[in-house]
C-alpha angles and dihedrals in degrees: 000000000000083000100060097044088047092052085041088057095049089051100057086047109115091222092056095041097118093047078045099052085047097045080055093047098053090046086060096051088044089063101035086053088051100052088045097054087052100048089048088050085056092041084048105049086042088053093049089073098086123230101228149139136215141171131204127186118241129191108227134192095240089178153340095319105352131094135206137185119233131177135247110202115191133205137199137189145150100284127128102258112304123144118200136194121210113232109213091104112035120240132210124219090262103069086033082061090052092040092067090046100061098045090053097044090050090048101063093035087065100039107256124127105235091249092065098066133055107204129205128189132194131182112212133185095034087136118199089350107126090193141040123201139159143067097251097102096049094108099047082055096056093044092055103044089046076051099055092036086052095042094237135142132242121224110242098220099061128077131189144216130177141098126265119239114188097248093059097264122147113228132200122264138184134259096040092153106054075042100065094033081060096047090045091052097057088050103251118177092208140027118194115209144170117244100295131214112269095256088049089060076057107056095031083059098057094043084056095046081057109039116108091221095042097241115215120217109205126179124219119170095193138047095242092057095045086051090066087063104024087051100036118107119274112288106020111159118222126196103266098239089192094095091037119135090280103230119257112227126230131221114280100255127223091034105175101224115245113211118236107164108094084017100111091191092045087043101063099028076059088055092054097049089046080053089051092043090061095047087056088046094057092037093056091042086053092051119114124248110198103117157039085260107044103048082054099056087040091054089044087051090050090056097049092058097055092049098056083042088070102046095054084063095049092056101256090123098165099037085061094038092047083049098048090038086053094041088055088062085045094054092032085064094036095054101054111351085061101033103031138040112261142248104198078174093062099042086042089057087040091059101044095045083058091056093048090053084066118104126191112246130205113261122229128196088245091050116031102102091061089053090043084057089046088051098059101038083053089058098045090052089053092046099043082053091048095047094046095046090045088061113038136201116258091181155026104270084043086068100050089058094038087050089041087061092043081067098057094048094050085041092048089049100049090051086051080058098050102040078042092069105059108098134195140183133241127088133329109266120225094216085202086073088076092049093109096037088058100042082058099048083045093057097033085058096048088050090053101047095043081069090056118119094216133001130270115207102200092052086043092051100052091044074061096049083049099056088047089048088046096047097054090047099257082138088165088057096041085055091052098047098036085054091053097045089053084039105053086046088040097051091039089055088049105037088057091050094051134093122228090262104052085042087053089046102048083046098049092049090049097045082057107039122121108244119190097190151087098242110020079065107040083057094046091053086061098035082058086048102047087045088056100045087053087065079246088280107151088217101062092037098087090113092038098055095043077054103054078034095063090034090062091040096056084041087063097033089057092047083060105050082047082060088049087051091047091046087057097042088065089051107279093104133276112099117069107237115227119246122256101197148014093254111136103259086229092048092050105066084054090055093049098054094044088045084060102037084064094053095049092044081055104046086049094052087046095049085048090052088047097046084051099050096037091043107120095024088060088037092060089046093054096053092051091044087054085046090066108038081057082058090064 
């Protein structure tokens, strides 16, 4: 301190004014240097955002079976963050999701904090399309703004199709087929896909074997492995992983064991997976064996097998029936829809042949969930024909998917026989007694989804499948699916609003719960299983929780169509009384009222008798009773 006064005090002094004046001077480009180092710096970290553009092509689902391609240009500039979407045309809150995604994603993976960039998407040759919607393009997205931010190029004979997780993951979309077909048509060299389903490897196979530039259909489940590809020179050939050693599955380790035995529900739905086990055996002994790829897919079926083998044993009944129910439509398809041209006529008359073989079955209060269960399986099978008829099939990769369908639908009919044959006690059920219940869950479900965001088509679909049950009078099956339709919504709302640890503990409890019926337990057996199999991660028990969800919800709605049965079995409906006698039920109302008119004709002519003969004596008693009102 003593040193700068003493330096202040040189400095005024006359005889230093001009070492005073310099000193100054260099204090005031000191300064000037300084703030102009700091505002290049700025200039400098606002200039290493590039201003740049790229494109990148997408195969796109353009109706009911075709596909399109379409293209996602990107652009870059110096902003503060700030992500747009073009809007012609316009674009739905799902592609603006994964809009964000992929800007973050491709930020970070460049280096940039988000607050550097400003990001700008367009969607362009949706012809005549007003509106854009879906996650499918969210990976194409992320590869070309890494692209633009890293300054490469994308190669233009490649699309692309798969969500954007924000880790960088690739998950599975829809539509890959008419995808594909699309892509094979313009002439593209690679496709880039998520893991498809095994029919899609099918499909995707022959569309290969027929394309004129050999498409290759290659999987990548994360960004840094698509950017190899997406980023490679122009054509570049990669190894087709349609026709890869398809991976054999284990057994899901650290099962807990359910208990069947002494369990009369477990017992008999065991009984039905141990029926569909045999029919898989017996599939996968008939498949041919003529080729690479068909001893592949026949080896991938026989382990299958054993493996739901195993967990039949284990007491996850519906898990192993649903996979063997599901790996039937797969050999089924493979088997002929693969291999052989198809009859969509034939397998259209089988199934509804099938459907016409069902007969409708009295309900009892100790069986009717298991003919509730028929019933809708019954309808789902009806609706899945009719949809698939309604729409055709104009080519070759149409009728993979409308045979595919078919499938479903004959699949879905023979389960409504089997869950139809097991048979209870008890009394006979009037199905009208759960009108009301239904009409509720109904409304309570369609309150629900018009909150939603965005739509969900399989909870759309089976609100569908409720109001037909509920129109041809199935009221049991109109509560179940109704149920399922307000609790998928339900569990998705809740499963994105809640931390790791709320998410651990609801799984856990329902993992846990007690259930005491049919269904409530069959669901819990595969939400366990599905919870296991995710390594009990939250993150990866979305499917999981809307499982147990939809477990504790039947368990209740059940509950509550047992009360209706209780309340008509003390005379408000429900039951179906047993008959007492051999009248003619149209003849008996007219008895009754005539029965009663009589009664009423002979208690009229008593009371006039009794006033004729009582008549002084009651008008006495009437005057002095008016006497005395007149007192008070």
């Amino acid at each position: 301190m003593q040193l700068s006064l003493n330096l202040f005090k040189y400095l005024l002094t006359p005889k230093n004014t001009m070492n005073s004046r310099f000193f100054i001077l260099l204090l005031i480009l000191g300064f000037a240097s300084l703030c102009l180092a700091d505002s290049g710096s700025g200039e400098s970290a606002k200039a290493m955002c590039p201003s740049a553009v790229r494109s990148i092509a997408v195969p796109a689902v353009v109706g009911e079976f075709s596909g399109g391609v379409l293209s996602i240009e990107v652009e870059t500039r110096p902003g503060t963050g700030i992500v747009y979407t073009a809007t012609t045309p316009q674009i739905g809150v799902s592609t603006q999701t994964s809009e964000e995604t992929a800007a973050g994603y491709a930020l970070k993976s460049a280096g940039f904090a988000k607050n550097e960039c400003d990001i700008l998407y367009r969607v362009k040759g949706a012809g005549d399309s007003k509106f854009v919607d879906g996650p499918s393009a969210g990976a194409a997205m992320t590869l070309a703004t890494i692209a633009a931010l890293k300054n490469e190029s994308i190669r233009s004979d490649i699309v692309v199709t798969g969500t954007i997780e924000p880790d960088g993951s690739i998950g599975p979309v829809g539509g890959l087929i008419e995808k594909g077909k699309a892509a094979a048509d313009k002439g593209v060299l690679i496709m880039i896909t998520p893991k498809p389903e095994l029919y899609e490897r099918m499909v995707l196979s022959s569309i290969r074997s027929a394309s004129k530039n050999g498409i290759s259909f290659v999987e990548r489940d994360n960004i840094s492995a698509a950017e190899g590809i997406a980023f490679a020179a122009e054509g570049t050939q990669v190894a087709d992983e349609a026709g890869v050693e398809l991976e054999l599955r284990k057994p899901t380790a650290n099962l807990t064991i359910i208990q069947v035995d002494g369990d009369t529900d477990l017992e008999k739905f065991r009984e039905i997976g141990n029926a569909l086990l045999r029919v898989s055996e017996s599939d996968v002994a008939a498949l041919r064996n003529d080729s690479a790829d068909a001893k592949r897919f026949k080896g991938y079926f026989a382990n299958e097998v054993s493996n739901n083998r195993q967990l039949l044993s284990e007491g996850y009944v519906f898990t192993a029936a649903n996979n063997l129910f599901l790996m039937d439509v797969d050999i089924g398809f493979f088997g002929k829809g693969y291999l052989e041209n198809i009859d969509l006529n034939d397998e259209a008359q089988n199934t509804a042949n099938c459907l016409m073989s069902l007969r409708e079955t009295e309900k009892l209060t100790d069986d009717y969930q298991w003919k509730v269960g028929a019933d809708l399986r019954e309808i789902w099978a009806k609706r899945k024909l009719n949809e698939t008829l309604a729409k055709g099939a104009n080519s070759a990769e149409e009728e993979y998917v409308a045979y595919r369908e078919m499938l479903f639908a004959d699949g879905w009919c023979r389960v409504s026989s089997l869950l139809d044959a097991q048979t209870g006690t008890g009394k006979a059920i009037n199905e009208s007694v759960w009108k009301g219940l239904a009409e509720k869950k109904l409304t309570d479900a369609k309150a629900l989804m018009d909150t939603r965001e965005e739509p969900d088509s399989d909870v759309d679909w089976h609100y569908g499948v409720a109001n037909e049950a509920y129109d041809s009078g199935k009221y049991g099956a109109a509560v179940f699916d109704a149920v399922y339709a307000y609790t998928m919504t339900k569990a998705d709302e809740e499963f994105q609003n809640l931390n790791s640890t709320d998410i651990n503990e609801t799984l856990n409890e329902l993992s846990e719960k007690k259930m005491g019926t049919l269904w409530g337990k069959i669901y819990q057996g595969q939400g366990r299983f599905l919870y296991t199999s995710a390594g009990y991660d939250p993150k990866g028990s979305a499917t999981a929780y809307r499982i147990l969800r939809f477990s504790d919800a039947l368990e209740n709605a059940t509950d509550e169509m047992d009360s209706e049965i209780m309340k008509g079995s003390s005379g408000e409906g429900g039951t179906v009384p047993v008959p007492n006698s051999g009248i003619d039920s149209e003849i008996t109302p007219k008895l009754i009222v005539v029965f009663g008119a009589s009664m009423l004709l002979l208690i009229v002519i008593g009371v006039y008798f009794a006033f004729i003969m009582r008549g002084g004596t009651n008008a006495t008693r009437r005057k002095g009773k008016s006497t005395r009102r007149k007192r008070l």
